[in-house]
C-alpha positions in Angstrom: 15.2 -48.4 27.3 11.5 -49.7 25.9 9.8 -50.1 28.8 5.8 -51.3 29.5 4.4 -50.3 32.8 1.3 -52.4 33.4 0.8 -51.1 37.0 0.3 -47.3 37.8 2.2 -47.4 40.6 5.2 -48.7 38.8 4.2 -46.2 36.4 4.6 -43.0 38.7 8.1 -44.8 39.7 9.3 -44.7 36.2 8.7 -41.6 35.4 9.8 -40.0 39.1 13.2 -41.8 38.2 13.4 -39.2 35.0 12.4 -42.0 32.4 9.0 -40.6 31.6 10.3 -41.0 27.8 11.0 -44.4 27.7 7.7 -45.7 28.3 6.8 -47.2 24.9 3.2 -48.7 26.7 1.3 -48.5 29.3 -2.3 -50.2 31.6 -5.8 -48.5 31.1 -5.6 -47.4 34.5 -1.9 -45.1 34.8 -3.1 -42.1 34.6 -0.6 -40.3 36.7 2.1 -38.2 36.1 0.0 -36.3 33.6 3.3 -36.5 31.4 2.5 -40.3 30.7 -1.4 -40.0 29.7 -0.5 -39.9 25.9 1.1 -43.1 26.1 -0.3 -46.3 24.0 -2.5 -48.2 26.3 -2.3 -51.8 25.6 -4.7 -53.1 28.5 -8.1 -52.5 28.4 -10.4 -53.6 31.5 -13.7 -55.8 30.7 -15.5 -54.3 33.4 -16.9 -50.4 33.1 -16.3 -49.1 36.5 -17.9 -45.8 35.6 -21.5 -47.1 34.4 -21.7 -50.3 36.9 -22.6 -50.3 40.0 -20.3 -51.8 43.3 -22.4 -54.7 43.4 -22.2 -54.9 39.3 -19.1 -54.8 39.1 -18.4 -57.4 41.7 -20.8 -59.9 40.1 -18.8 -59.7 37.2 -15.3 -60.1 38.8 -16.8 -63.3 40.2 -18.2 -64.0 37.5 -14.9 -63.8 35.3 -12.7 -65.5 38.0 -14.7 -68.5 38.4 -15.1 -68.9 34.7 -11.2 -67.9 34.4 -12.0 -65.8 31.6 -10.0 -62.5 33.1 -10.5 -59.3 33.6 -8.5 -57.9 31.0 -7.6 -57.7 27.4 -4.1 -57.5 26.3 -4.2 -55.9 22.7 -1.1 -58.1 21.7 -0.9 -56.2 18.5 0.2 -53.3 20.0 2.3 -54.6 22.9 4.8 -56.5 20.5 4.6 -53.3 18.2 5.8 -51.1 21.4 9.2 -54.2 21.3 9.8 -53.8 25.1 12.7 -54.4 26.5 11.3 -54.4 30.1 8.0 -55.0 31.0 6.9 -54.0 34.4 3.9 -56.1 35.9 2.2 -57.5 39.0 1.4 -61.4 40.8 -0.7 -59.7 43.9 -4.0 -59.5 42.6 -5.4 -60.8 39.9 -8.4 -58.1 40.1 -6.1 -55.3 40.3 -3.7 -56.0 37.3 -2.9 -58.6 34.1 -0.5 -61.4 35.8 2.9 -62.5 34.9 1.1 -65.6 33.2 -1.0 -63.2 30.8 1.9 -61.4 29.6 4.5 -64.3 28.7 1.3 -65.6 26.9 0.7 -62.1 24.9 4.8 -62.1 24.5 4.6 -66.3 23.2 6.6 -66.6 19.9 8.7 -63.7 20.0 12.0 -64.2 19.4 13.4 -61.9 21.7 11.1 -62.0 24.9 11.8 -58.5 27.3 12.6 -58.5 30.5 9.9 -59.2 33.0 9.9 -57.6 36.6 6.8 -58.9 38.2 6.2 -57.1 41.6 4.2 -58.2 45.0 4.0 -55.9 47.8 2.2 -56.8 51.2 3.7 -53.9 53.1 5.3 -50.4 52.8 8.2 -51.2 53.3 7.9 -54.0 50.1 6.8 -51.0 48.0 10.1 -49.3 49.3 12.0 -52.7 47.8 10.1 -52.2 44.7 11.2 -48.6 43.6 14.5 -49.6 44.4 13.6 -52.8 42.4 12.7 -50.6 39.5 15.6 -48.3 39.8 17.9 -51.6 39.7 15.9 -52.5 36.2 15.9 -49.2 34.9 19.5 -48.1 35.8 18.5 -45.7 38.0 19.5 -47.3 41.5 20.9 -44.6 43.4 18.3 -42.5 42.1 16.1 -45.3 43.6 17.7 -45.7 46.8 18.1 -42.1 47.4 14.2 -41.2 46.7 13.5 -44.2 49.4 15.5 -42.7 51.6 13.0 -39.8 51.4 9.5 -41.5 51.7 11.1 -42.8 54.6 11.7 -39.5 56.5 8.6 -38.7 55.8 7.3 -41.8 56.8 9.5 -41.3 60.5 8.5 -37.7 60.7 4.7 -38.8 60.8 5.9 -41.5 63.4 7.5 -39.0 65.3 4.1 -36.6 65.4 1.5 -38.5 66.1 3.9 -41.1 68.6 2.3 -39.9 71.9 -1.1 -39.3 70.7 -3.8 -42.0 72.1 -4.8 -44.2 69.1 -7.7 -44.1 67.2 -9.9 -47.1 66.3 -10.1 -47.0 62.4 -12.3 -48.9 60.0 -11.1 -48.7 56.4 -13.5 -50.1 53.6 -12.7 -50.7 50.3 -15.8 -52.0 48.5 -19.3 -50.8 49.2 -21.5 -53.9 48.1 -20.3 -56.6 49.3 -18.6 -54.3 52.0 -14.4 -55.3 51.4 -12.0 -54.2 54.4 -8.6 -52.8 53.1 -6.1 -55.1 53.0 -2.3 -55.2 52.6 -0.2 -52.1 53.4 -3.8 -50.0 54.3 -3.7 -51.3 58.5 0.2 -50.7 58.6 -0.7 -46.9 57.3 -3.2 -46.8 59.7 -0.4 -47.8 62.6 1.7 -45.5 61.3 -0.7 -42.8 61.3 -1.6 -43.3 65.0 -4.7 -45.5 64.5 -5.7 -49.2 65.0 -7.1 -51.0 62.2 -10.2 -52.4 63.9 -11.4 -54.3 60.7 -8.1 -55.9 59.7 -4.3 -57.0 60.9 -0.9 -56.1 59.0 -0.6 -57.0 55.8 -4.0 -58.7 56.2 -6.3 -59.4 52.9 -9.0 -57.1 51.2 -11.9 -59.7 52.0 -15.0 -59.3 52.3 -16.8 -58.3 55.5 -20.2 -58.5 57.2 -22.0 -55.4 58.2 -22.5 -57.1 61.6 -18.6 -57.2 62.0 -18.3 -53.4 61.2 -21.0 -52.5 63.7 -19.1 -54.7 66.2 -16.1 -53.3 65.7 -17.6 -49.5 66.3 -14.8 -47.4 64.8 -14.2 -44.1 65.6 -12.9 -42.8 62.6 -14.6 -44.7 59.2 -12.0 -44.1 56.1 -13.8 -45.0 52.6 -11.4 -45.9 49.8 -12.8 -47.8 47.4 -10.9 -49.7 45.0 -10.7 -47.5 41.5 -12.7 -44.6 42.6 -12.2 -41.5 43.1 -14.0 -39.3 45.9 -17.2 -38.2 43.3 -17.5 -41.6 42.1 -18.0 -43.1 46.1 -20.3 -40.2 47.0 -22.8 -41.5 44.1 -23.3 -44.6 45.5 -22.9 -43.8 49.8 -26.3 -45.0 50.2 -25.0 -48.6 49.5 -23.4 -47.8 53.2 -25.8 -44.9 54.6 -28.9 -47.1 54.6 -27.7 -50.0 56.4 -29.6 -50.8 59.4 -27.8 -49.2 62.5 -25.4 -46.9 60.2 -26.7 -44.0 62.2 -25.5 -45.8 65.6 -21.6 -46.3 64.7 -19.4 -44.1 66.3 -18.0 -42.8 63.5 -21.2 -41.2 62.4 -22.4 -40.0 65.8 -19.0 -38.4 66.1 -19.4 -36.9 62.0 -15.6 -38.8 61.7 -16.9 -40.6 58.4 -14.3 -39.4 55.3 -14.2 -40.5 51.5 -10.9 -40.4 50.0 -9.1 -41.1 46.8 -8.6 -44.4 46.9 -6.7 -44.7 43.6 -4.2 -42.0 44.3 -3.2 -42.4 47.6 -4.3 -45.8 48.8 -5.4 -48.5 46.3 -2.2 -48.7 44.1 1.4 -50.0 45.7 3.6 -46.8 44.9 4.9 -43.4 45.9 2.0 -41.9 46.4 1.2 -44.0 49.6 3.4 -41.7 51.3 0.4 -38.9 50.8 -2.2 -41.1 52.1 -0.2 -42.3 55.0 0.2 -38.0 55.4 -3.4 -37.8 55.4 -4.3 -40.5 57.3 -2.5 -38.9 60.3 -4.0 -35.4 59.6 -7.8 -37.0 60.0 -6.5 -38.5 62.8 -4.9 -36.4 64.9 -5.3 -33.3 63.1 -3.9 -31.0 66.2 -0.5 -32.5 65.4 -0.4 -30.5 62.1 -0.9 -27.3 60.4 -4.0 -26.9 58.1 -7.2 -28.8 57.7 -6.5 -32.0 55.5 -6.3 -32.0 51.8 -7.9 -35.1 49.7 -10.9 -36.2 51.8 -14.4 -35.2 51.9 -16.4 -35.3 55.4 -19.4 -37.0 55.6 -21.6 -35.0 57.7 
């Protein structure tokens, strides 16, 4: 097969399945397995997430959505070049990932359009669909099915651990100015984990929040996961939180419960990996129920 991942996730799932080799292109942003780095990139983002800051960038997302100019460039040259005969992509977010729309546009003329699996997960268990989705496209399915029926003992031995532990009020956030709650699958992990999402419901949308509402909501435990970044690249700009009025007065900081994690790797992107945040989620948690401080999250002390 000739296959174009446009979302890491799906990315990861490709290559897990064993068809590492038949990615022909791939989004600016999959950047895991390391096997798939040397791939052709044919998506390249508008905004610099690395020299901008949280409220920079997010003055230009707006900006680009309400002028409907997007937030990406497809370089079309070197998408039809790749000839893909699958192309994996995304209709969730439009911030996250170039849309079905973008693609049959790049694709317009050809005179054999690929295939076009176009994913939207809410929930875990939709992410489970997806991989066996992508197995079904791929001709991998009982590869698929069988590597879902893993995440998901994982998923039930975490369950299982943390099942008579009390809960834990949690606050996830995954923007630091404007301040975004985590949306989607992020409050189900948290549930999962042994936690209540004090900031958002199931499935609910990353929207932005007031300060007021965090302070109201007082949550034990406060997870930071920003969108795209990684723990070094939060911890540059904490202050955006830190220097709020009453920041020293939430629970979470009195108790020293306050952790920055890799939001890309285990909890921004819809894929495998969410199994490992879920994992870590329940260590910070309830970390009597397992063996070993947590890996992949910095304290803030």
């Amino acid at each position: 097969m000739r296959i174009c991942s446009l979302l890491p996730g799906a990315t990861e799932v490709v290559a897990g399945l064993g068809l590492a080799d038949d990615l022909v292109a791939i989004s600016h942003e999959c950047d895991y397995p390391p096997e798939i780095r040397n791939k052709p990139v044919v998506i390249q983002s508008l905004v610099n997430q690395e020299e901008t800051s949280s409220l920079g960038i997010d003055q230009q997302v707006g900006s680009a959505l309400r002028q409907g100019s997007g937030l990406y460039r497809i370089n079309v040259d070197l998408l039809r070049a790749a000839h893909p005969t699958l192309i994996i992509t995304q209709d969730l977010c439009e911030v996250c990932a170039v849309t079905p729309t973008e693609v049959h546009r790049a694709l317009a003329g050809l005179p054999h359009l690929p295939q076009i699996l176009s994913l939207n997960p809410t929930g875990i268990y939709d992410v489970f669909h997806d991989i066996e989705m992508i197995g079904l496209a791929i001709g991998r399915q009982e590869a698929a099915r069988h590597w879902v029926g893993e995440l998901t003992q994982r998923l039930e031995k975490v369950k299982a651990r943390v099942a008579t532990e009390p809960l834990r009020s949690v606050g996830c956030i995954e923007w630091l100015e404007p301040i975004y709650r985590a949306g989607h699958w992020v409050p189900e992990l948290v549930s999962l984990a042994g936690g209540t999402d004090v900031l958002a419901g199931p499935e609910a949308k990353s929207v932005v929040v007031a300060w007021e509402l965090v302070q109201a909501a007082a949550p034990d435990v406060l997870i930071l996961m920003p969108c795209g970044f990684s723990i070094d690249r939060t911890l540059k700009e904490i202050d955006r939180l830190t220097s709020r009025p009453g920041w020293k007065n939430l629970p979470a900081v009195m108790n020293s419960e306050v952790y920055v994690v890799d939001g890309p790797a285990y909890f921004n992107r819809p894929g495998p990996r969410l199994l490992d945040g879920l994992e870590l989620l329940a260590r910070l948690l309830h970390p009597t129920c397992f063996d070993g401080p947590p890996a992949g999250a910095h304290r803030l002390l």
